[in-house]
C-alpha angles and dihedrals in degrees: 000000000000143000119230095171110071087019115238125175116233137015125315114254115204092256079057097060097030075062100057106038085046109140114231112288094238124031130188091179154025106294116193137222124179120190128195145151126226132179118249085264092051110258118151091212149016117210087000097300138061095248093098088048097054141097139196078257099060105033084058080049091046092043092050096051085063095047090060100040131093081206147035101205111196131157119235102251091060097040086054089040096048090040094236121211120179118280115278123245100222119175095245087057102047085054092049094042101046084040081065094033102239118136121281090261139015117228117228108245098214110205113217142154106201103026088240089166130149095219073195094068121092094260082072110035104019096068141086093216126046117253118238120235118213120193140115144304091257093048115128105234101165097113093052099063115167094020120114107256118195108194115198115163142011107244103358132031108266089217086192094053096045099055079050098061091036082053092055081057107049096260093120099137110071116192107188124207101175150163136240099270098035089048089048091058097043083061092046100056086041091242093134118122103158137022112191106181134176120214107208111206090233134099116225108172118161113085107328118135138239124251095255120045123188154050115336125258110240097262131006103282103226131242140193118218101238111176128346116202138186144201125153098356086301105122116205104202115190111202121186129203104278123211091255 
């Protein structure tokens, strides 16, 4: 993998990209990353999930979004569509997190309105650290007992309340990994710090949706093109909030 923007000679070594997807030093809040893959016509799947969109490069680039992160924020169609387990604790994750001295493991934050959750599934019994589950105050959680429930908004999730409440408890480095509506709403409350978004060389057409999926915010909400990065024809572009 290399940058071409900014340009860099040589290969990428993993020091390289840990440096450029580095969250801010010092953090008072909640800072958001969102991370997705596209085709290069847009479409968000292929076959209902991203597999079939991804490379070696951005699944390193993926990885290594949870590896820096106090939080994995999802919402709960894609964690039921993608079939989500708890993050591993490898061994080349436990040095690099305790290096940066984050916890061993990151838990996965599920978004969900209604807390239609299996608490069979492996989110839930494949991990080393329990999920967290984020609704709202009429959820039925019932099912869910002994599981940390963070509960922001009546009828809808309040995403701004609730990294709120994940911030107050250390959770300040958000990696998102969608999907569209939750991304869509993410745009929507202006709670988006980082887009990192890889463009597959494939077109997909047929159905397929975009990454963000759902009503507008009231104006574009503006980005700064921050790195660009290629390997294979796959393209890794890394946006950053803009002043807009």
């Amino acid at each position: 993998m290399r940058s071409v923007w900014p340009p860099s000679p040589g290969e990428l070594t993993g020091a390289d990209l840990e440096a450029i997807y580095a969250y801010p030093a010092t953090l008072e809040r909640a800072w958001v990353q969102v991370n997705f893959v596209a085709s290069a016509d847009g479409a968000v799947e292929v076959d209902t999930t991203s597999a079939g969109l991804s490379h070696a490069a951005d699944r390193e680039v993926f990885l290594l979004g949870r590896d820096l992160c106090d939080v994995v924020l999802v919402g709960a169609g894609t964690a039921r569509a993608e079939n989500y387990r708890g993050v591993r604790a490898s061994a080349k994750r436990l040095e690099r997190r305790r290096r940066l001295g984050l916890a061993d493991v990151p838990p996965i934050a599920v978004v969900t309105r209604t807390a239609d959750l299996d608490p069979h599934s492996p989110l839930f019994t494949d991990t080393v650290v329990a999920p967290i589950v984020v609704t709202t105050t009429g959820a039925d959680t019932a099912h869910l007992d002994g599981t940390e429930v963070v509960r922001a908004g009546d009828d809808d999730v309040d995403l701004a309340l609730a990294l709120r409440l994940l911030a107050e408890r250390g959770l300040r480095r958000v990696d998102c990994e969608g999907g569209p509506r939750l991304f869509a709403g993410l745009i929507a409350a202006d709670l988006v710090d980082q887009l990192c978004l890889t463009v597959a060389p494939l077109l997909v057409a047929g159905g397929a949706g975009r990454i963000a999926a759902g009503p507008a915010p009231a104006a574009p909400r503006a980005l700064a093109l921050a790195s660009v990065l290629v390997e294979d024809g796959f393209t890794l572009l890394r946006y950053r909030r803009g002043a807009g």
